[in-house]
N, C-alpha and C positions, 0 to 999 in steps of 0.2 A: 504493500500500500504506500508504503516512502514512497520509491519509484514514481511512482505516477502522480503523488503530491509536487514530490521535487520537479516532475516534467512540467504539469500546469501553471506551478509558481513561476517557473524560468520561462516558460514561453509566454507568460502572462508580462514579465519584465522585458521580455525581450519587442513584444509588439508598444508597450508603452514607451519605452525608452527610444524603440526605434520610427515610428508613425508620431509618437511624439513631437519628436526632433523634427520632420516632417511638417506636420503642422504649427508649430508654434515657433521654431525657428529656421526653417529650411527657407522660407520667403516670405520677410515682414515687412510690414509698411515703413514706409522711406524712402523707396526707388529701386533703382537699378544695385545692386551689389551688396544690398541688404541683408542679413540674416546670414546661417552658415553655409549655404548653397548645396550642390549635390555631396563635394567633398564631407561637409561637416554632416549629412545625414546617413552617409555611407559608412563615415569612422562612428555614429551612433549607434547602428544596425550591429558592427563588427565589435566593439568593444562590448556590446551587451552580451554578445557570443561568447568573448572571452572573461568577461565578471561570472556568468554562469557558471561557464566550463568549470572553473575552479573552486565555485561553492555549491553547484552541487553534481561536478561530474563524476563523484565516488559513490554519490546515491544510485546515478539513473544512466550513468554515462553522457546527461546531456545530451538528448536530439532534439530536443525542443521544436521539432522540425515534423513531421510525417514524411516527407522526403525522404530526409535521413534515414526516420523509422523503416521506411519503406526498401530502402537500400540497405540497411541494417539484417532485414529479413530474407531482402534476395540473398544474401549474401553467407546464410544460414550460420550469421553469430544469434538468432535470438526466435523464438515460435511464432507462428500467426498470430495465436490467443493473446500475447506477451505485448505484439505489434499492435494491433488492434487496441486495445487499451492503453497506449503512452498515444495514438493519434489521437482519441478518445479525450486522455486529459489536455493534450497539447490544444486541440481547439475549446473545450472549456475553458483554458488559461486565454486563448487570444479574444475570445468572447467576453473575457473578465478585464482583459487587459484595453478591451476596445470600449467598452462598457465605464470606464473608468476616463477615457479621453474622453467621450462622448460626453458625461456630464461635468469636464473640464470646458470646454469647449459652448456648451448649453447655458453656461450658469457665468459667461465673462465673454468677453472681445478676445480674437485672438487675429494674426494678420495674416494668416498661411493661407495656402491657395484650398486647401481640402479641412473636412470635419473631422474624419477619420484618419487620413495617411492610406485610403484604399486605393489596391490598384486598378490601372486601364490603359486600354490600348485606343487609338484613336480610330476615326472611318476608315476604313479600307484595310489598317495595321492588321489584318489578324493573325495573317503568319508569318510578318515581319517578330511578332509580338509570340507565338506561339513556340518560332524556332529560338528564339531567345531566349526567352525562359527555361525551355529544357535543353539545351547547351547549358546555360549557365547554372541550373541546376547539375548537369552532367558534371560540370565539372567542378561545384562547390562538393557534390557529395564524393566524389574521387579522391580530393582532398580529406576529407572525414576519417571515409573507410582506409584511405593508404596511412595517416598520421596516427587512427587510433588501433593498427594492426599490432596482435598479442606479439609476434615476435619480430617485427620488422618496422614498427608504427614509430613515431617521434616522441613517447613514453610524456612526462609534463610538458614538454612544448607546445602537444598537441593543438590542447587549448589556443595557443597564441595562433598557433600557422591556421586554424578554422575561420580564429577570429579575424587576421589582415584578410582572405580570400576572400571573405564575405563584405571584408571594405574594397577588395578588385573587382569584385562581381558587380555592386552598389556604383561602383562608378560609370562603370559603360554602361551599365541595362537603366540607371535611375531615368537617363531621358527617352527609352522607348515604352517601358512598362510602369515605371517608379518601382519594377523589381518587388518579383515578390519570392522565386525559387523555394518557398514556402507555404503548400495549403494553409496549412491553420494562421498563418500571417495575415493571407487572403479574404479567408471566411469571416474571419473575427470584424474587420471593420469594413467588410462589402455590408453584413447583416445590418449596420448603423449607417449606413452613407444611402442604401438602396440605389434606386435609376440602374443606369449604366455600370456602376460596379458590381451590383448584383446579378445585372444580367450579363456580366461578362467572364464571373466569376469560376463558368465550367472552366476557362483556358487555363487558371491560375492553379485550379487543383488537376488538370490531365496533365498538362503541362510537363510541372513539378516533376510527377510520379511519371513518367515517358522517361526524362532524365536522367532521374533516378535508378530506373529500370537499367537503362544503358549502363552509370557508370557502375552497377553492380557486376554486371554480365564482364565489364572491360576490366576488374578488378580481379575479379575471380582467376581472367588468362594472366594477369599480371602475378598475382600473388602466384601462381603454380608453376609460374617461369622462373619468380625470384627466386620459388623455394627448391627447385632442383637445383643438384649440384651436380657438376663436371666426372664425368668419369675421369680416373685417376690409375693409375699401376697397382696393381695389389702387392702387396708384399708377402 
């Protein structure tokens, strides 16, 4: 039951901190050059990745992600039943965490361009928008599964190399999508924002998991390449 608290809480911090940042300082009133722009919403996104990581990546491992979860399970470190239930909590946390800007947001003036931090893709974008996202999930979760490998992974570094990727991923995809390579990122404040985030929101969750899918399958040859060894002379 930890598990799955620690996962809600952290993806709950992770969409506040990250849509946050978003709304209330990614473009404020003032003009042109205002607020922290894409860069300071992307080191938001990726820093909350790495505050998690290390408080509570010994409870849950930290996917705070369904993606992740998702590639986690192709990848047969963890069971359906196991998976199923950390998506489960992860989008209750991004619903709590969406929940929680919404009545920031509700109850005061704020100068951002969105209420939520929800994403979308623009007329015609749709698979400019669709192949973006899963590349760029392909390759945040290739990073996950390679850094968080039992005997070849980046052991405590982990953490950090997840968190910078997801500040590289945030920089290119924030002005086609606002980047979500995250279902439960998605769901959480498409449910409060409705219109067009809602109804664009199947691409954010197939997306993701397409991705996902991939860097599983790409990891699995990887890992079983690394892990053989050279024949040798016997002695």
């Amino acid at each position: 039951m930890k598990k799955y608290l620690a996962e809600m809480v952290g993806t709950m911090v992770l969409v506040l901190m990250g849509c946050g940042s978003a709304v209330f300082a990614g473009s404020v009133a003032g003009g042109v050059g205002a607020g922290v722009g894409t860069i300071g919403v992307a080191l938001a996104f990726g820093l909350s990745v790495v505050a998690m990581a290390y408080t509570i990546g010994n409870v849950s491992g930290c996917h705070i992600n369904p993606a992740i979860t998702f590639g986690v399970f192709l990848s047969g470190r963890m069971s359906g039943r196991e998976a199923a239930a950390y998506m489960v909590a992860q989008v209750i946390g991004a619903i709590v965490g969406s929940a929680i800007l919404y009545a920031l947001t509700a109850s005061g003036s704020h100068g951002g361009p969105t209420a939520t931090g929800a994403n979308s893709f623009a007329d015609g974008m749709m698979l400019q928008a669709f192949i973006a996202e899963a590349v760029f999930t392909f390759i945040f979760v290739l990073v996950v599964l390679g850094t968080t490998d039992a005997k070849q992974g980046a052991g405590n570094l982990a953490g950090l190399a997840i968190g910078l990727t997801l500040v590289l991923v945030h920089i290119v995809c924030i002005p086609i999508t606002g980047t979500s390579v995250n279902p439960a990122r998605s769901i959480g404040p498409a449910l409060f924002e409705g219109g067009t985030a809602l109804a664009q929101l199947w691409l954010f969750i197939v997306a993701p998991l397409v991705g996902a899918a991939l860097s599983a399958g790409v990891w699995r040859l990887l890992a079983d390449k690394r892990s053989a060894r050279p024949a040798g002379k016997r002695k």
